[in-house]
C-alpha positions as semicolon CSV with decimal commas, in nm:
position;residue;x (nm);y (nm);z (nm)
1;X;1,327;7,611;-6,493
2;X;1,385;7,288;-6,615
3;X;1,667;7,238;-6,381
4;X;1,458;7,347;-6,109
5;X;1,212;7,072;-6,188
6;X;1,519;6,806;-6,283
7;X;1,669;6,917;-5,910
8;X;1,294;6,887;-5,734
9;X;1,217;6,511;-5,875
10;X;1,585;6,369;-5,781
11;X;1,546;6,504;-5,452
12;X;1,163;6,359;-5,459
13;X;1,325;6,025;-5,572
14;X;1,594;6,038;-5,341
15;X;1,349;6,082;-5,028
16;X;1,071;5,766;-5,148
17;X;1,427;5,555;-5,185
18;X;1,548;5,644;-4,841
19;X;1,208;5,581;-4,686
20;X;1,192;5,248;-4,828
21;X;1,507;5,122;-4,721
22;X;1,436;5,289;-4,332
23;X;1,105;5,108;-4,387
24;X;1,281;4,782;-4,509
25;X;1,546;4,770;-4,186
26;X;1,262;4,793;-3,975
27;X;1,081;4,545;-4,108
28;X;1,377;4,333;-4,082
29;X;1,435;4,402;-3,748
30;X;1,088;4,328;-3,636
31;X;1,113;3,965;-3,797
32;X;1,463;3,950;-3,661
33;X;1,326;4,020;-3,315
34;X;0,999;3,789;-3,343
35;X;1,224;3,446;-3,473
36;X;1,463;3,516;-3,184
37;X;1,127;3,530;-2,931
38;X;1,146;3,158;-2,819
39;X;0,834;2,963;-2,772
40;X;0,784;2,863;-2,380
41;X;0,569;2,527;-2,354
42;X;0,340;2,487;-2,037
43;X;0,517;2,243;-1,783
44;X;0,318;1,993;-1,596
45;X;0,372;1,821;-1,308
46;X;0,361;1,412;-1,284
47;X;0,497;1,144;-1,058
48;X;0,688;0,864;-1,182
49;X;0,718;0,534;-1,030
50;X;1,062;0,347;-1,115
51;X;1,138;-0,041;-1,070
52;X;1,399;-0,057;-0,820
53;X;1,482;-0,441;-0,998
54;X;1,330;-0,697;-1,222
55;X;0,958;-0,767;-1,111
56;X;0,817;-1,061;-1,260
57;X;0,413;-1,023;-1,383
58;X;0,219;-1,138;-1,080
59;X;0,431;-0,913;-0,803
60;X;0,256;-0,758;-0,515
61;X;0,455;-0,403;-0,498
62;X;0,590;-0,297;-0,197
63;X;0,815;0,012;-0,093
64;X;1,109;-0,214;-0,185
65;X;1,049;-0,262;-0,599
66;X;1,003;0,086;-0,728
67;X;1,117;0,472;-0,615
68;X;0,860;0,767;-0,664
69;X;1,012;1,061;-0,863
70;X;0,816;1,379;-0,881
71;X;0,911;1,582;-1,143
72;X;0,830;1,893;-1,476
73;X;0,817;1,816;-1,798
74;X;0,649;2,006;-2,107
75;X;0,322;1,944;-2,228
76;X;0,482;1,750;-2,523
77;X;0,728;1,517;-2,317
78;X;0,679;1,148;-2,360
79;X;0,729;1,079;-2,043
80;X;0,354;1,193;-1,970
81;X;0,244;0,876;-2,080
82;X;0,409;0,705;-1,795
83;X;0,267;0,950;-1,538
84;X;0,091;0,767;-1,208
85;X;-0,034;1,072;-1,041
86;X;-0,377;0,960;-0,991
87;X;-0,235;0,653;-0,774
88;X;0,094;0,798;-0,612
89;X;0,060;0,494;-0,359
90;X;0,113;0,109;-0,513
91;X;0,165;-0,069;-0,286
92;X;-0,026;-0,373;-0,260
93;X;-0,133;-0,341;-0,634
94;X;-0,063;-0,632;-0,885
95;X;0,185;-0,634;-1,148
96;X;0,074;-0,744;-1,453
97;X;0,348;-0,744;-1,660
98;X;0,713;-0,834;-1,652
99;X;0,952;-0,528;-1,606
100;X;1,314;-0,454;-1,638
101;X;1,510;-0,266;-1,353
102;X;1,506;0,101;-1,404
103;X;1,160;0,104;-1,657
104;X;0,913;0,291;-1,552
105;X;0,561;0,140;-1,417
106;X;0,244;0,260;-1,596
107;X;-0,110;0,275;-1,479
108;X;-0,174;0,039;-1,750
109;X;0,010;-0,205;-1,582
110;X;-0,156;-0,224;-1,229
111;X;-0,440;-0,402;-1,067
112;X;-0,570;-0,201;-0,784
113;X;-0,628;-0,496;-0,478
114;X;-0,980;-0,367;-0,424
115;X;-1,083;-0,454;-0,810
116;X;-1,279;-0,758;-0,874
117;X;-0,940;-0,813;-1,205
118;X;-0,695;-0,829;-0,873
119;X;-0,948;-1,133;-0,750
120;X;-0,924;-1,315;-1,098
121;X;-0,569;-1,252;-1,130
122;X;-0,416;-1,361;-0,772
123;X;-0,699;-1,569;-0,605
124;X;-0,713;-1,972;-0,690
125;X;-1,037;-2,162;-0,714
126;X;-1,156;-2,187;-0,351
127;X;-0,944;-1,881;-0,196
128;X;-1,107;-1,590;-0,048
129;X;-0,962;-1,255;0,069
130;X;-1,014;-1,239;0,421
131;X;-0,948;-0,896;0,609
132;X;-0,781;-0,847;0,981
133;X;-0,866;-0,589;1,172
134;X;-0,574;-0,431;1,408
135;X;-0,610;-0,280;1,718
136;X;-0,382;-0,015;1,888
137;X;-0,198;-0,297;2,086
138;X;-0,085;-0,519;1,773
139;X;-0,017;-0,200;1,535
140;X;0,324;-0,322;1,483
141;X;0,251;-0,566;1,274
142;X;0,177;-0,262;1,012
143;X;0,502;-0,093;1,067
144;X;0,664;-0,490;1,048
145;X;0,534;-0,687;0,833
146;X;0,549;-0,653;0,471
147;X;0,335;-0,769;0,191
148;X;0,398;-1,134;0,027
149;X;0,493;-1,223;0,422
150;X;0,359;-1,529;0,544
151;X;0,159;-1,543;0,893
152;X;-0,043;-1,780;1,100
153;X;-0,398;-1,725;1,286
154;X;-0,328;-1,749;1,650
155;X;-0,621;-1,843;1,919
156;X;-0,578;-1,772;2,270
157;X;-0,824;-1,918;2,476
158;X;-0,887;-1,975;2,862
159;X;-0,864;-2,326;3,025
160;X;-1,026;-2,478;3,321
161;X;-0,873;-2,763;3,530
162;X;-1,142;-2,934;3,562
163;X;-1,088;-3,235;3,782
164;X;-1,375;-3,267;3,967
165;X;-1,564;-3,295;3,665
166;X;-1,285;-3,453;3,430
167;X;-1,059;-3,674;3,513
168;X;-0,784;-3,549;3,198
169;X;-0,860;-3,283;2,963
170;X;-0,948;-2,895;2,971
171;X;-1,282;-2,706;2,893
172;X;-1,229;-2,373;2,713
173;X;-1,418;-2,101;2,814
174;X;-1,439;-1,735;2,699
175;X;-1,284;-1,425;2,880
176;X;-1,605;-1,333;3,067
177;X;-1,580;-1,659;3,348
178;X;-1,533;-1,556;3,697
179;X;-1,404;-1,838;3,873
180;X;-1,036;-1,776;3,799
181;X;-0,886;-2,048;4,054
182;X;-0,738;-2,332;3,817
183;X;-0,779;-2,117;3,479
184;X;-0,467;-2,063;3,276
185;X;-0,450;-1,888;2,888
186;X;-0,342;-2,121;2,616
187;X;-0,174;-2,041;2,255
188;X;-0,327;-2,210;1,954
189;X;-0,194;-2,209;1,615
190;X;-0,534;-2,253;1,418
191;X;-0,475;-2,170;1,026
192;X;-0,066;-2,190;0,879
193;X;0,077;-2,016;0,612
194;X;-0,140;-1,729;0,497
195;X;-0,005;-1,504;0,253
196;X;-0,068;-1,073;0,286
197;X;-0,148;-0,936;0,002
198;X;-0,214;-0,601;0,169
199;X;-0,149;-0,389;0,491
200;X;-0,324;-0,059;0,477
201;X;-0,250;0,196;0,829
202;X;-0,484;0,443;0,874
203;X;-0,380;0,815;0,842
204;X;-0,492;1,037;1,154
205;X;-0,770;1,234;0,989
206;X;-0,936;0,841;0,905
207;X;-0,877;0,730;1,324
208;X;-1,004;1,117;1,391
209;X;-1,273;1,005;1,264
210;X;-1,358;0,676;1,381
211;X;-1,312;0,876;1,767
212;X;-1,519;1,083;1,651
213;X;-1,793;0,776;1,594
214;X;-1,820;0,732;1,951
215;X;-1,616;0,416;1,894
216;X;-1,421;0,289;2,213
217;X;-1,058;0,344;2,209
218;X;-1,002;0,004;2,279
219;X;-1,222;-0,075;1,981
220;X;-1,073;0,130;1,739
221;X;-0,900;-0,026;1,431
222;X;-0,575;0,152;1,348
223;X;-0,543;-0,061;1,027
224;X;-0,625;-0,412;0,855
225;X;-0,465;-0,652;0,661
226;X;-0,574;-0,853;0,382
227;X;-0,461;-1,208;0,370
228;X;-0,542;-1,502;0,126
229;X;-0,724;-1,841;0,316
230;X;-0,881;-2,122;0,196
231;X;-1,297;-2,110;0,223
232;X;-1,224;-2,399;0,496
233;X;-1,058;-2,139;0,701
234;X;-1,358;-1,917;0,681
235;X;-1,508;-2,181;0,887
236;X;-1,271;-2,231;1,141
237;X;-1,243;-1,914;1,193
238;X;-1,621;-1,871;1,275
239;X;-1,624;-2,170;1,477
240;X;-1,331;-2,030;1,736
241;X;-1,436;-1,669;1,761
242;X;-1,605;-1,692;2,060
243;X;-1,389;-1,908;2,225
244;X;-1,102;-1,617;2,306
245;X;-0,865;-1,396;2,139
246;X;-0,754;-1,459;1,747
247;X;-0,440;-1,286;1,633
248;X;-0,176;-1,239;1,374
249;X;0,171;-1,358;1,430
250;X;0,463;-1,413;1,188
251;X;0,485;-1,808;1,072
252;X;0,686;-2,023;1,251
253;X;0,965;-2,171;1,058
254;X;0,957;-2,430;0,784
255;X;1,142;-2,731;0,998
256;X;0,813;-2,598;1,278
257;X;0,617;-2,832;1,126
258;X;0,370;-2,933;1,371
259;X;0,158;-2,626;1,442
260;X;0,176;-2,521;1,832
261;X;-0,030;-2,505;2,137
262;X;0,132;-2,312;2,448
263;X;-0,006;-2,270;2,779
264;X;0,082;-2,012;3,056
265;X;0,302;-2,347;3,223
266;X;0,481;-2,387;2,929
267;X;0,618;-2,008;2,961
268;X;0,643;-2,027;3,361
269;X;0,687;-2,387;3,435
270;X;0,707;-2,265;3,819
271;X;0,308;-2,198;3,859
272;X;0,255;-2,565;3,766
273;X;0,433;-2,661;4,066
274;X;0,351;-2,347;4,289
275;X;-0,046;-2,477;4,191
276;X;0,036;-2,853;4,296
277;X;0,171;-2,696;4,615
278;X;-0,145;-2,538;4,679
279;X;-0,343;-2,733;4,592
């Protein structure tokens, strides 16, 4: 009997010893199993904005002085910080910081042109921003000229021979005259060396809907550019308006130093004499 009893509790021990260690390995392979489980952070996605060279603080960015990468990273990356999403396009802004080639340009470190801080930091005492309107015709001067080029305000006006009434000189008169007989178009450089500080093309949905407006074709603005003048220039510019055509045209160069006026003889000197002919 007893060895009945002896032979009943070894097996009983035997059994609660083997369960434990089953229980143990399994246990162990569960925490095994959950350490190996790696721990997959969220990606998001960002656009960085890399100088292309060394920008000085005061730069007007163009195309030219950074690249745009687009790129992953986890939530925890450092490179977040440096993220310009919000303002994928920065060209025109201000720098206001100097930067080494190959750093990366923060939001922190822009001036958006249209903020009164862009005024304060890039306008002198007595400067205004001034902006040109393009039409269809000159619209490449957006795909040519680049920001921090320098350009002068062209007039074109219409001039009468007026003999009978003058002995030497010319009367201008605006584009809607209809005695053409001695009238001939002259070119008048009226402001020099204006700086852009922005040239801003508008997408098709934006000239969709300007059509869309009722505007004329003719009349419709495909862009602008922003250029620095002098409040003087303001009003020159107001005084000439009516008196023809004012356009944009790259500056002459630096030895030009006399600002031009051209007339449609100086281009064709043959109608000068075909004119005298005629009488």
């Amino acid at each position: 009997m007893n060895r009945k009893f002896l032979l009943l509790v070894s097996l009983l021990i035997i059994a609660i010893g083997a369960t434990g260690i089953l229980s143990g390995y399994g246990d162990s392979n569960k925490k095994e199993g959950e350490l190996i489980k790696p721990n997959i952070e969220k990606e998001i996605a960002i656009v960085l904005a890399q100088a292309t060279h060394d920008l000085p603080s005061g730069s007007l960015l163009t195309k030219m002085d950074y690249s745009i990468k687009k790129s992953a990273v986890p939530q925890s990356s450092k490179l977040i910080k440096d993220d310009i999403s919000a303002t994928p396009n920065i060209d025109s802004y201000l720098l206001k910081h100097n930067i080494l080639a190959g750093s990366y340009i923060t939001q922190d470190m822009l001036v958006s042109p249209d903020s009164d801080e862009f005024n304060y930091h890039n306008l002198q005492q007595g400067q205004i921003v001034y902006k040109f309107n393009i039409k269809q015709q000159d619209e490449y001067l957006l795909d040519t000229l680049q920001i921090g080029d320098v350009v002068s305000f062209q007039l074109r006006a219409l001039e009468i021979d007026n003999n009978k009434g003058m002995e030497n000189g010319t009367v201008i008169e605006n584009n809607s005259m209809n005695n053409r007989k001695k009238q001939s178009y002259s070119l008048n450089e009226i402001i020099t060396g204006v700086k852009i500080i922005r040239i801003k093309k508008h997408s098709e949905r934006e000239l969709s809907e300007k059509k869309h407006n009722n505007q004329k074709t003719e009349n419709v603005s495909v862009g602008y550019i922003d250029v620095i003048i002098k409040t003087e220039d303001l009003d020159v510019l107001h005084i000439v308006e009516k008196s023809g055509d004012i356009f944009l045209t790259p500056s002459y160069k630096p030895d030009d130093k006399e600002s031009r006026a051209r007339n449609l003889y100086d281009v064709i000197p043959k109608l000068r004499t075909t004119r005298e002919l005629r009488g």
